[in-house]
Chimera marker file (.cmm) of the C-alpha trace (Angstrom):
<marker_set name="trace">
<marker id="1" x="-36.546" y="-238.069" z="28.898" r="1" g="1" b="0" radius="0.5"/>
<marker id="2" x="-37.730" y="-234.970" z="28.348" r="1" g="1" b="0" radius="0.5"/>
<marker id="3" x="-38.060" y="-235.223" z="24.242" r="1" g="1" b="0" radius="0.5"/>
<marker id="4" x="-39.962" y="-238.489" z="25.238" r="1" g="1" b="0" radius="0.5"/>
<marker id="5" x="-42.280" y="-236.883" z="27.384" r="1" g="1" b="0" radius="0.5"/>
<marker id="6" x="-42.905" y="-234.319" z="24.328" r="1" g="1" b="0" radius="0.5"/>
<marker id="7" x="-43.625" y="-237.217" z="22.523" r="1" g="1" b="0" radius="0.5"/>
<marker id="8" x="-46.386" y="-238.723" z="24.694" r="1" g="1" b="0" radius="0.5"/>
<marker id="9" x="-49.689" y="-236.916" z="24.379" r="1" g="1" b="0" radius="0.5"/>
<marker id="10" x="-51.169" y="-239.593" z="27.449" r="1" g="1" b="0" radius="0.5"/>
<marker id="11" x="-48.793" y="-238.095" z="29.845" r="1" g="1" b="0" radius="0.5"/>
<marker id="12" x="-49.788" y="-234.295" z="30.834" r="1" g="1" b="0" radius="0.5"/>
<marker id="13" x="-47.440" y="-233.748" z="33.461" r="1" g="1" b="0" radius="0.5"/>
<marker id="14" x="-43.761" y="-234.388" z="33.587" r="1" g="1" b="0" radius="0.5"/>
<marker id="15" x="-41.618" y="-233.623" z="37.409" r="1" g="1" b="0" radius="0.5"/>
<marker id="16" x="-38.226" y="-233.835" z="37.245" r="1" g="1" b="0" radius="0.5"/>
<marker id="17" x="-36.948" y="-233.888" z="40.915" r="1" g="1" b="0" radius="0.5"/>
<marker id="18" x="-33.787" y="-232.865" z="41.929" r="1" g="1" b="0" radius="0.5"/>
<marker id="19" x="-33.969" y="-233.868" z="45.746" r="1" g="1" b="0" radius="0.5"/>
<marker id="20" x="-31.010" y="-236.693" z="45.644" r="1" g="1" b="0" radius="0.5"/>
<marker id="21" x="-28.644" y="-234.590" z="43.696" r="1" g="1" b="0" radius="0.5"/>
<marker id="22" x="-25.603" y="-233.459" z="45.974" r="1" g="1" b="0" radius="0.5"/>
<marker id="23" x="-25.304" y="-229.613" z="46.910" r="1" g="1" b="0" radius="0.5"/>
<marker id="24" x="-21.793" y="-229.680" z="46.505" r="1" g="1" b="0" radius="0.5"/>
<marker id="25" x="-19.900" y="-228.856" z="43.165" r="1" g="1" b="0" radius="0.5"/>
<marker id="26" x="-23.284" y="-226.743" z="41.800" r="1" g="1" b="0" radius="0.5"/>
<marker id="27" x="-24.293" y="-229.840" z="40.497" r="1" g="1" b="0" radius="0.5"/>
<marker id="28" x="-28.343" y="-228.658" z="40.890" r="1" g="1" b="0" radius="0.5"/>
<marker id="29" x="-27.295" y="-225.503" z="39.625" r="1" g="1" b="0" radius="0.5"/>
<marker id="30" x="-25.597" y="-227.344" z="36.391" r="1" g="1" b="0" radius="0.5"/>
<marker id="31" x="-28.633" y="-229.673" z="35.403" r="1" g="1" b="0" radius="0.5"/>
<marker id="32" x="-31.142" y="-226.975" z="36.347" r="1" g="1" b="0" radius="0.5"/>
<marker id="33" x="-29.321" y="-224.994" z="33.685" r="1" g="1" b="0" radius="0.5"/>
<marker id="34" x="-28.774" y="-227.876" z="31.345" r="1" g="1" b="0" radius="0.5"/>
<marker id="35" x="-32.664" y="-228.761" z="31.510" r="1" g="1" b="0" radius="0.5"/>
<marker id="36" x="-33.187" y="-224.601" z="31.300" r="1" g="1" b="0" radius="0.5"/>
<marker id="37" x="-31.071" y="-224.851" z="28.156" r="1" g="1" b="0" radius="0.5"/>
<marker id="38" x="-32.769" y="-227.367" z="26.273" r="1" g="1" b="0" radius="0.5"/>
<marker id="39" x="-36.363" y="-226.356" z="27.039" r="1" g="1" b="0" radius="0.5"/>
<marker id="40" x="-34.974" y="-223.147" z="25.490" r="1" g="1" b="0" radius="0.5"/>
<marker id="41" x="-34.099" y="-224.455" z="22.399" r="1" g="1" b="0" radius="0.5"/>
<marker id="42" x="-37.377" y="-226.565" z="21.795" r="1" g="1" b="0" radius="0.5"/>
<marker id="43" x="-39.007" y="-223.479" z="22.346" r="1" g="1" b="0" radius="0.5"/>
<marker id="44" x="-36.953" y="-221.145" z="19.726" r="1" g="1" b="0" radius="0.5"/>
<marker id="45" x="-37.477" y="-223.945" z="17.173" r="1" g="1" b="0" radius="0.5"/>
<marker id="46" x="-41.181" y="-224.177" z="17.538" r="1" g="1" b="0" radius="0.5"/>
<marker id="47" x="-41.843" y="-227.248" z="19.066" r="1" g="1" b="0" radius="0.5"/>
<marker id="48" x="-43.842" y="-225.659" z="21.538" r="1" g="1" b="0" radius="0.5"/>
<marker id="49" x="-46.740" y="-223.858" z="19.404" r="1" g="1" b="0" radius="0.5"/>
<marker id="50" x="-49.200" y="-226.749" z="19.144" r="1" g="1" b="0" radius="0.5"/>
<marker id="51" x="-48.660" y="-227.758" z="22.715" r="1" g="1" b="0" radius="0.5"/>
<marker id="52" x="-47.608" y="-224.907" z="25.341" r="1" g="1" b="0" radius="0.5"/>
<marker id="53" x="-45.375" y="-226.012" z="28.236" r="1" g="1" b="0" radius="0.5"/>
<marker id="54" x="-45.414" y="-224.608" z="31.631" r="1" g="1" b="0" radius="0.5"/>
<marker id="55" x="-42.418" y="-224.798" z="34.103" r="1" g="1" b="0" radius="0.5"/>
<marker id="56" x="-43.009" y="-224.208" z="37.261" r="1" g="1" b="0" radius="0.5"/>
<marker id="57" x="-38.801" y="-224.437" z="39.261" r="1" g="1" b="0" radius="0.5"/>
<marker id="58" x="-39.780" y="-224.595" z="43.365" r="1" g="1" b="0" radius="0.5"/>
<marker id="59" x="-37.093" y="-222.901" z="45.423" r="1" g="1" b="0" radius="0.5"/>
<marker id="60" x="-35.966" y="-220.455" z="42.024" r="1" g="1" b="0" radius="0.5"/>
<marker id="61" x="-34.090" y="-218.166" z="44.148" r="1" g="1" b="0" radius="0.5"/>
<marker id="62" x="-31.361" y="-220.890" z="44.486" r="1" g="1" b="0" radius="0.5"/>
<marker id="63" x="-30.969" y="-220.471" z="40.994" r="1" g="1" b="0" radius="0.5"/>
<marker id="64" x="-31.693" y="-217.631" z="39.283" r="1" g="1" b="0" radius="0.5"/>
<marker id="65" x="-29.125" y="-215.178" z="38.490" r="1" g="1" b="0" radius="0.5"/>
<marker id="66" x="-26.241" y="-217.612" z="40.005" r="1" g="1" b="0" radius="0.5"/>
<marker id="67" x="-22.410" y="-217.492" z="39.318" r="1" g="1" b="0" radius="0.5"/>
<marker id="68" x="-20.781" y="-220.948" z="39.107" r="1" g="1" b="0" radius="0.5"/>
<marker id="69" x="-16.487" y="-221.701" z="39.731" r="1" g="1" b="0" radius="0.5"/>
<marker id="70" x="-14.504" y="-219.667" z="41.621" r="1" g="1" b="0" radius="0.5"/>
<marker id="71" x="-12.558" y="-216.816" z="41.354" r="1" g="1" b="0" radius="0.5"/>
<marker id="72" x="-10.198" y="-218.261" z="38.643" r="1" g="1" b="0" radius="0.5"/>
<marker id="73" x="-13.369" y="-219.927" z="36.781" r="1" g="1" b="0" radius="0.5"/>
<marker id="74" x="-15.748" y="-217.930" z="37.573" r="1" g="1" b="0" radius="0.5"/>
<marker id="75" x="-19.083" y="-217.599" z="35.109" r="1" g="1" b="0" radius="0.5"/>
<marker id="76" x="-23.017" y="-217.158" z="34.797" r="1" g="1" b="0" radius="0.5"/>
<marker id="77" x="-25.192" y="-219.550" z="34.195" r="1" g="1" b="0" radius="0.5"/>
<marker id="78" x="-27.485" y="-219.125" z="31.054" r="1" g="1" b="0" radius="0.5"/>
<marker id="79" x="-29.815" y="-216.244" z="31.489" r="1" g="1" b="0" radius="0.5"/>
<marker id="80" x="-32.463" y="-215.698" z="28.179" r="1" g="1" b="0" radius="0.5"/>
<marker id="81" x="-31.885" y="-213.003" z="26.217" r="1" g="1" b="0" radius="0.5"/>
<link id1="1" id2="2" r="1" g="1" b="0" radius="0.2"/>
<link id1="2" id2="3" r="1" g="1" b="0" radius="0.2"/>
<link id1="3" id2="4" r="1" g="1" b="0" radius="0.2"/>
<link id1="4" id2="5" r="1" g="1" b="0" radius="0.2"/>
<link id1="5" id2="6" r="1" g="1" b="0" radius="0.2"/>
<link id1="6" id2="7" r="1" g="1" b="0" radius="0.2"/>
<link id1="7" id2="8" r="1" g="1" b="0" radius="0.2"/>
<link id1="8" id2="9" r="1" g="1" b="0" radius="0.2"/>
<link id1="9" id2="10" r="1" g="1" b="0" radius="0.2"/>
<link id1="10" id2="11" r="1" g="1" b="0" radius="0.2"/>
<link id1="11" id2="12" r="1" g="1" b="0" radius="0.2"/>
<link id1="12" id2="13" r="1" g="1" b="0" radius="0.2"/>
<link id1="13" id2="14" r="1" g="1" b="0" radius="0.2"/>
<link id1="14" id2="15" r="1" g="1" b="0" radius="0.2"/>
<link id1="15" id2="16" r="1" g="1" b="0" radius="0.2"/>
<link id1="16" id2="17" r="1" g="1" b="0" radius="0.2"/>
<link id1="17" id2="18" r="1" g="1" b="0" radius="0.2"/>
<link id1="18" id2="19" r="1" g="1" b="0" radius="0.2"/>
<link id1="19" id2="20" r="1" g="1" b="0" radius="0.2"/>
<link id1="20" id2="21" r="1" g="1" b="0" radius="0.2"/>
<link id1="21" id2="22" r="1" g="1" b="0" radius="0.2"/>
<link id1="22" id2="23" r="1" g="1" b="0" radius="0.2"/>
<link id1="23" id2="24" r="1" g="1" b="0" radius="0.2"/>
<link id1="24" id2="25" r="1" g="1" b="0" radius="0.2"/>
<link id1="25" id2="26" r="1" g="1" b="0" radius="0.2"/>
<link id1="26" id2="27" r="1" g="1" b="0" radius="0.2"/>
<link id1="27" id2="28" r="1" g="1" b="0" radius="0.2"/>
<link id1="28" id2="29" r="1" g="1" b="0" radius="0.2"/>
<link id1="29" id2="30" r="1" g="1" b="0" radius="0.2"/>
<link id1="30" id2="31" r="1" g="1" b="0" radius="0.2"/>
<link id1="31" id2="32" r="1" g="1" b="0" radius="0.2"/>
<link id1="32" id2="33" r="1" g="1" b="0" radius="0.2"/>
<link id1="33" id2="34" r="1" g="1" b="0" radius="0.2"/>
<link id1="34" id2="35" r="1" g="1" b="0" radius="0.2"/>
<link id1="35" id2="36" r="1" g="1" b="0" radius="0.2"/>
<link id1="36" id2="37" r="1" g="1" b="0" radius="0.2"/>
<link id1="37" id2="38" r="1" g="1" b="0" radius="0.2"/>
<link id1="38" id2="39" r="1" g="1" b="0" radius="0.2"/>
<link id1="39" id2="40" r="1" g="1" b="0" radius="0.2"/>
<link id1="40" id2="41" r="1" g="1" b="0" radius="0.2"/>
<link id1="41" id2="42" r="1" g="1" b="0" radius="0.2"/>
<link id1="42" id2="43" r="1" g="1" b="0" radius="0.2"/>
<link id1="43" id2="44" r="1" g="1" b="0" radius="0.2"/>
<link id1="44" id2="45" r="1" g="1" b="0" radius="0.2"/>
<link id1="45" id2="46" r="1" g="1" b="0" radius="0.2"/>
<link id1="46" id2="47" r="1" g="1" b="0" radius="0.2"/>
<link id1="47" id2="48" r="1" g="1" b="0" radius="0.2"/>
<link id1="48" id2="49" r="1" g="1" b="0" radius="0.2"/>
<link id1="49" id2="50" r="1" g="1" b="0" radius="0.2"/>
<link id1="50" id2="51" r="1" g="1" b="0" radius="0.2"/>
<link id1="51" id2="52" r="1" g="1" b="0" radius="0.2"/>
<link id1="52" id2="53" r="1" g="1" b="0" radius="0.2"/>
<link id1="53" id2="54" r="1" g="1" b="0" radius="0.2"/>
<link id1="54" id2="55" r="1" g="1" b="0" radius="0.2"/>
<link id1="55" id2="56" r="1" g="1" b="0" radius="0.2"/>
<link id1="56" id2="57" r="1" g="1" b="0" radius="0.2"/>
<link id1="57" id2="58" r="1" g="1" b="0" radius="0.2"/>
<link id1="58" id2="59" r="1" g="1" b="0" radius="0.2"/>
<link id1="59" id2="60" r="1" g="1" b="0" radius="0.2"/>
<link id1="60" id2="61" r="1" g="1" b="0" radius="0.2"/>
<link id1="61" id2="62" r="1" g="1" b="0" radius="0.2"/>
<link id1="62" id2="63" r="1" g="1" b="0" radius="0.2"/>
<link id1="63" id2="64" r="1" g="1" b="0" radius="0.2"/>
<link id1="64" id2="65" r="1" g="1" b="0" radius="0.2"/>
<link id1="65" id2="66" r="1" g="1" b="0" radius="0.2"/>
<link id1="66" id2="67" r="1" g="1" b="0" radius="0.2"/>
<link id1="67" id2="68" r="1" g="1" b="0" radius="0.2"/>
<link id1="68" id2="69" r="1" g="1" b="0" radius="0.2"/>
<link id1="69" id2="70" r="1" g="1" b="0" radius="0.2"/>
<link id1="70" id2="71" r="1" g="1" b="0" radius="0.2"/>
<link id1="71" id2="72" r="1" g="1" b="0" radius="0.2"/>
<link id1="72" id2="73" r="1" g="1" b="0" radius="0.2"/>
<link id1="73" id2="74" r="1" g="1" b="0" radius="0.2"/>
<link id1="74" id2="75" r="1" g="1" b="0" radius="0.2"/>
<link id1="75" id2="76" r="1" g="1" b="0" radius="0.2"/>
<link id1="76" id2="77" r="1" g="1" b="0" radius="0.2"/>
<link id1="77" id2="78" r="1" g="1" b="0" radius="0.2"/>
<link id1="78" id2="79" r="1" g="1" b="0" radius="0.2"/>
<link id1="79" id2="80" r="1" g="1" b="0" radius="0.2"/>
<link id1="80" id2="81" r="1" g="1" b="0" radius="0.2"/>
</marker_set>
């Protein structure tokens, strides 16, 4: 969806919503990171420098500098380096 949306010069504005996905098992967490990821990599191949994207993540605290698993599995998710 999102390589679509790149795509589609008549569409300025993409919102991805994350308001029916269940708290439980850090699934947010785990597609917030997964669409974190991605974006990432468009961006440190270039596919960004003709048309800048903004991200704007409401409620960032939730996610930022997490942990996911337990004390077995434990592990960060992505952070940019």
């Amino acid at each position: 969806m999102i390589d679509d949306w790149l795509a589609d010069d008549s569409h300025p504005v993409l919102r991805v919503s994350l308001r029916y996905l269940a708290f439980t098992s850090d699934i947010r967490e785990v597609v917030t990171n997964g669409i974190g990821r991605h974006l990432l990599g468009l961006a440190r191949a270039g596919r960004f420098s003709d048309r800048p994207v903004v991200v704007c993540l409401d409620e960032a605290h939730q996610f930022l500098n997490r942990w996911l698993g337990d004390e077995f599995t434990r592990y960060p998710l992505a952070r940019s380096t």
